[in-house]
C-alpha positions in Angstrom: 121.0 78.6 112.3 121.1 74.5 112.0 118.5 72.6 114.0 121.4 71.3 115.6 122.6 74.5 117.2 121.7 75.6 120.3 119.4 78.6 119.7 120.3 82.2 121.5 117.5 82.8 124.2 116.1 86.7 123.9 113.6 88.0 126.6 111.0 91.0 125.0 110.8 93.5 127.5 107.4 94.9 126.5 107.9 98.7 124.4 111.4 98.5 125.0 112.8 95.6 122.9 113.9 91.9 122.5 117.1 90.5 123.0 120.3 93.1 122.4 117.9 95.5 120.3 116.0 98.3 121.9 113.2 100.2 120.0 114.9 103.6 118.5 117.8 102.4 117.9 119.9 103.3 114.3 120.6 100.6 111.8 124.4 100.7 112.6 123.1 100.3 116.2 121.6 97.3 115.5 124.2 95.9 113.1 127.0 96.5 116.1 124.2 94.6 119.2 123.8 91.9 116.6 127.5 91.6 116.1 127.4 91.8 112.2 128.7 93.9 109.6 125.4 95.0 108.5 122.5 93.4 107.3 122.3 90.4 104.5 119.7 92.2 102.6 117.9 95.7 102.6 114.1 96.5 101.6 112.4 99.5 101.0 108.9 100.3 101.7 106.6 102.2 104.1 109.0 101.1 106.6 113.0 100.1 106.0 113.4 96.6 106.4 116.7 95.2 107.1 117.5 90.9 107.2 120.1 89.6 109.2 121.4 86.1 110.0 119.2 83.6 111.8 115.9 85.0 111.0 115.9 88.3 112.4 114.4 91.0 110.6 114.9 95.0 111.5 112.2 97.5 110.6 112.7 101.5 110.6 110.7 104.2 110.8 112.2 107.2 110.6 115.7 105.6 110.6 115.0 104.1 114.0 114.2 100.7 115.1 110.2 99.9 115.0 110.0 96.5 114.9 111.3 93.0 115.2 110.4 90.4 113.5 112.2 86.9 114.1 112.1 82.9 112.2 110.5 81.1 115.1 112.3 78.4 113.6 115.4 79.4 112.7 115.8 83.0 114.9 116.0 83.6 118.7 114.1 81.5 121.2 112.1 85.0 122.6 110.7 84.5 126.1 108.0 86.5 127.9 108.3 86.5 131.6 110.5 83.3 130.9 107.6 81.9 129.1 108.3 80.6 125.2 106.6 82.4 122.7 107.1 80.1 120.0 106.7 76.4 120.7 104.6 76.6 123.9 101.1 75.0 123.7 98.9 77.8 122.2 96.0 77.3 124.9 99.0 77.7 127.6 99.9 80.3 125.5 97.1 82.2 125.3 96.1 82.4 128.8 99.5 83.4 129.7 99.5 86.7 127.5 95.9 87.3 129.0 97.3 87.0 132.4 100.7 89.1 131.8 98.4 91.4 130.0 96.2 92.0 132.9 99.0 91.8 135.7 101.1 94.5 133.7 98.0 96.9 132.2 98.8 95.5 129.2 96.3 94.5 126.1 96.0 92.3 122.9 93.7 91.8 120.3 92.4 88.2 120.2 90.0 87.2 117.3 87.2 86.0 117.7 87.4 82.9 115.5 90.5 80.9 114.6 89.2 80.0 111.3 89.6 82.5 108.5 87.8 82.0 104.9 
């Protein structure tokens, strides 16, 4: 995806999924919500990795959708709540998860420094 393209907005909706992809689903599942043939390239591994276009990345486990990874860059704008993941200013940031955490029953780890050796 060029910088000059307008990126596709995807909303996580916490243990369910992001965007068209919902946890559990099959490969060909995911290939048909993403609207592509199948994936660019396959991996093997603990867990099945599949790459698509535009920086997303499927993982398996069990044959069924795990995980999503995705090019804050180049992949999905993903919103929380309508709040930007990616780009956001990470103070705003994290005191947002921290409140969405609390308001839902939610949790997430959060070191305890931000300098690692």
């Amino acid at each position: 995806m060029s910088a000059d393209v307008e990126r596709e907005r995807w909303e996580l909706r916490t243990g369910e999924g992001v965007g068209p992809l919902k946890f559990g689903m099959s490969p060909a599942e995911v290939a048909d919500a993403l609207l592509v043939s199948g994936p660019l390239v396959r991996v093997g591994g603990l867990y099945e990795q599949e790459d698509f276009p535009d920086g997303v990345k499927a993982f398996y486990d069990a044959g069924k959708l795990a995980c999503v990874a995705l090019d804050a860059v180049t992949g999905p704008q993903v919103f929380l709540a309508g709040f930007p993941l990616a780009g956001s200013d990470p103070v705003q940031g994290h005191q947002f998860l921290l409140d969405h955490a609390a308001e839902h029953g939610n949790w997430f780890f959060t070191p305890l420094t931000s300098h690692f050796p």
